[in-house]
N, C-alpha and C positions, 0 to 999 in steps of 0.2 A: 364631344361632351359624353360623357361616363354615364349610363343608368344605375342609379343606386341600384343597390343590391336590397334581400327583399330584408335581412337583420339591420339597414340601416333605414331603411322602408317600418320596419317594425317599431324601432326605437323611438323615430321621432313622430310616429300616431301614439305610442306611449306615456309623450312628453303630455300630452293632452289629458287633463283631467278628467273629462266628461268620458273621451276614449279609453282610457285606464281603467276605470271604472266598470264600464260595460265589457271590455275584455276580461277582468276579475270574475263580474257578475256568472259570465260564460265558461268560464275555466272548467270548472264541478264538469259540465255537463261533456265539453270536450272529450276530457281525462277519461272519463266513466266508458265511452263510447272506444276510446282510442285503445283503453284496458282490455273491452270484451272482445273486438278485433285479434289483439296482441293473442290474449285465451285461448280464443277459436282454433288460429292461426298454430298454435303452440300444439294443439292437440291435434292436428294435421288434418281438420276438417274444411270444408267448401261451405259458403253458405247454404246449399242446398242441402250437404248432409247435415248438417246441425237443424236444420228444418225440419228432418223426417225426423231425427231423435227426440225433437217437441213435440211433433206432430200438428206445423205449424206447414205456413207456402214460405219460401225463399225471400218474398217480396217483405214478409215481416220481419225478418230477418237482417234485411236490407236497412230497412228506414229503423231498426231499432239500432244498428248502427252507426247509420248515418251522422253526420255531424251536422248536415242540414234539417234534420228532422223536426218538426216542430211539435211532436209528440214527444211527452214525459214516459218513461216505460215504469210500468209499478214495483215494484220492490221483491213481489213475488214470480215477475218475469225475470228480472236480475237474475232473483233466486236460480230459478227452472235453469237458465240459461249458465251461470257458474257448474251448478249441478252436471248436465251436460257434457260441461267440458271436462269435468272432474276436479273442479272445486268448490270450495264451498262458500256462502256472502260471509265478511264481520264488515260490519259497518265504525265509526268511530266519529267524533263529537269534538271538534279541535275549537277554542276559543277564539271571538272576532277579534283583531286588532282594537277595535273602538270599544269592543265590551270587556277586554281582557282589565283594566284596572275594577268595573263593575263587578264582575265575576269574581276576582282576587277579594273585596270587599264581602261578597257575600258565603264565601268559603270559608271567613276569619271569625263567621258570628257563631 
């Protein structure tokens, strides 16, 4: 007997409404996390040196990357930390699927 693989493992916890859902709900925060990683990384620093360059411990550093983290990081640690690496935040405002007909109605008035 074959162990699914983990895309067909993935697929059919998707099939799940309830699971879909809470995967979507999580997505933002993944991304956000897996992006400043990506940054860091790009700029050839360790979490330790990007530590000193905030004037932060390693250990925040850590859990602000984290994907388990269950702390929200604020918008102006974002900031600090684009900064850092040598970019800068734009944030952007993209329409819900469920609100996009609402939205469209309220843009026509």
């Amino acid at each position: 007997m074959t162990r699914p693989t983990f895309h067909d493992f993935k697929k059919k916890a998707l099939s799940d409404p309830d699971v879909r859902a809470e995967y979507e709900a999580l997505s933002p925060a993944y991304h956000l996390r897996k992006k400043l990683i990506g940054l860091r990384k790009n700029a050839g620093l360790t979490q330790d040196e990007l530590a000193k360059r905030l004037h932060t411990q390693k250990s925040n550093i850590s859990r602000l990357e984290s994907v388990n983290s269950k702390i929200s990081p604020k918008l102006s640690t974002i900031e600090e930390y684009a900064k850092a690496v040598g970019f800068k935040l734009e944030l952007d405002f993209v329409p819900q699927k469920t609100l996009k007909s609402h939205n469209n109605r309220m843009n026509s008035d």
